[in-house]
C-alpha positions in Angstrom: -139.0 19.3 52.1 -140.6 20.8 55.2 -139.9 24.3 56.6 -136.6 23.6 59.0 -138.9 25.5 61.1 -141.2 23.5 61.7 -139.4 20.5 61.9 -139.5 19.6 65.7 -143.3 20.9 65.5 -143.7 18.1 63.3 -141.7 15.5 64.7 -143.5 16.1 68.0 -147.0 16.3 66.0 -145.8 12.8 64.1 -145.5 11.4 67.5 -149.1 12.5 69.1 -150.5 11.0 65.7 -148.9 7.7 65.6 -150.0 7.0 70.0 -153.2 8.2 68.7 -154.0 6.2 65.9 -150.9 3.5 64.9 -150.1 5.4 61.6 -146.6 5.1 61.9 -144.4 8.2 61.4 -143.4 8.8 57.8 -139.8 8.8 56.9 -140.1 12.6 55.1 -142.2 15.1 56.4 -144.9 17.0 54.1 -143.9 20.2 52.7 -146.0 23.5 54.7 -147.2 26.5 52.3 -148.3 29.0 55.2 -150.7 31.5 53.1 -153.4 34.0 53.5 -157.0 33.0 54.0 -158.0 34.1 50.6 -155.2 32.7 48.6 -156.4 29.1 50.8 -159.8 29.9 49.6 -159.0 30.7 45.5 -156.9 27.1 45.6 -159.3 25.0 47.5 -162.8 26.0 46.8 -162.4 28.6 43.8 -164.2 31.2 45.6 -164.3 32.5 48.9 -165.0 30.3 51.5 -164.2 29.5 55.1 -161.0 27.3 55.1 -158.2 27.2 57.9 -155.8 24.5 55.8 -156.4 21.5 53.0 -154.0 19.0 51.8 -153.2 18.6 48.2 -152.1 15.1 47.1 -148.9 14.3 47.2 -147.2 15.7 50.2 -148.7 19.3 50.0 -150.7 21.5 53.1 -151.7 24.9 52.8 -152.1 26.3 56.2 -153.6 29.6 57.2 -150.5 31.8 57.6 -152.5 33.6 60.4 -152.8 30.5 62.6 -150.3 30.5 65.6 -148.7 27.1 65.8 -146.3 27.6 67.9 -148.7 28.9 70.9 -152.3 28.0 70.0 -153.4 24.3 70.4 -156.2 24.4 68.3 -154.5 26.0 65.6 -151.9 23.0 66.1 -155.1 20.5 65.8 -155.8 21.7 62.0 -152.1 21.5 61.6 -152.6 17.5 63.0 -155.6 17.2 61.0 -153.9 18.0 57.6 -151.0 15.6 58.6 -153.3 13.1 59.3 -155.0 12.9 55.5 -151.3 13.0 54.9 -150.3 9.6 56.1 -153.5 8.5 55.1 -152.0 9.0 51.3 -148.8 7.7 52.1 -150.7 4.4 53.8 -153.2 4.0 50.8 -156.1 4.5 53.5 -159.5 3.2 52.5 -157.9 3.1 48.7 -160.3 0.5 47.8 -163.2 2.1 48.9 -165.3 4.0 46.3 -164.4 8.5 46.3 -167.9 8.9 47.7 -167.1 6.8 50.6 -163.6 7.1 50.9 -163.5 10.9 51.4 -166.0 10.8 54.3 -164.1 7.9 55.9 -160.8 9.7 55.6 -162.4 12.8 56.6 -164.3 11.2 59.9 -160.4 9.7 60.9 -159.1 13.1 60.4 -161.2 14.7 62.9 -161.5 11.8 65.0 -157.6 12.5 65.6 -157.8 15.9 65.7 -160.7 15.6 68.5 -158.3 13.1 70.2 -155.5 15.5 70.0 -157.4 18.3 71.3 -158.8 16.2 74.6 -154.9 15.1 74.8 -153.7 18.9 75.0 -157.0 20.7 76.1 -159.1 18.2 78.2 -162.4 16.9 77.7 -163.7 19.8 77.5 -163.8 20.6 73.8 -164.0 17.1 72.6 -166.3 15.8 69.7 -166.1 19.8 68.8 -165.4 18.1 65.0 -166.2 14.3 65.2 -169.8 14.2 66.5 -171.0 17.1 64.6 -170.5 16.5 60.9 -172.9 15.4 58.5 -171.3 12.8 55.9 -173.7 12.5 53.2 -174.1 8.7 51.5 -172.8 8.3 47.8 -175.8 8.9 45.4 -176.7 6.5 42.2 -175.9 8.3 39.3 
């Protein structure tokens, strides 16, 4: 169950998504773990890293208890970004498609949203700040 919270946050963010992309809005909301940066980091990568939020399978994101969602945008944009991959697993996005090309293709939507979102609230000015400049690396033959 989410945070009661963050409950219109999401509902509003739910919205943005589905004009943005045609997921439509999930019936339950994902549950929010707001931690610190290094906690993120020991769950997610096992050693320190640089890491705002993830999603965990199965209804789950860890956010950055630093970032301000109530009165940042961008902080708000890795909040979208973590709800996308979470419709995405409620929708069975790209499920047929191989690990080593379905993460990059879930990944690419994920910031393609969150770019979208970010021209939507921002303007123009900041766009392709995640789309255009990530490297997706093709699956290797064992």
């Amino acid at each position: 169950m989410p945070d009661a919270a963050l409950a219109p946050l999401l509902a509003k963010l739910f919205l943005l998504i589905r004009i943005i992309s045609d997921y439509p809005e999930p019936a339950e909301a994902p549950t929010i773990h707001r931690l610190p940066q290094a906690e993120l980091a020991a769950h997610a990568c096992a050693r320190p890293c640089i890491l705002r939020a993830y999603y965990s399978r199965g209804g789950a994101i860890y956010i950055d208890e630093t970032l301000d969602l109530a009165g940042d945008k961008y902080a708000r944009s890795v909040l979208v970004h973590e709800l996308v991959h979470y419709l995405q697993d409620l929708n069975g996005t790209h499920a047929d498609q191989e690990a080593c090309i379905r993460g990059p293709l879930l990944e690419r939507e994920a910031y393609w949203v969150q770019d979208q979102y970010l021209r939507k609230v921002r303007g123009p000015m900041l766009s392709g700040l995640h789309y255009t400049n990530r490297f997706w690396r093709p699956c290797e033959d064992p």
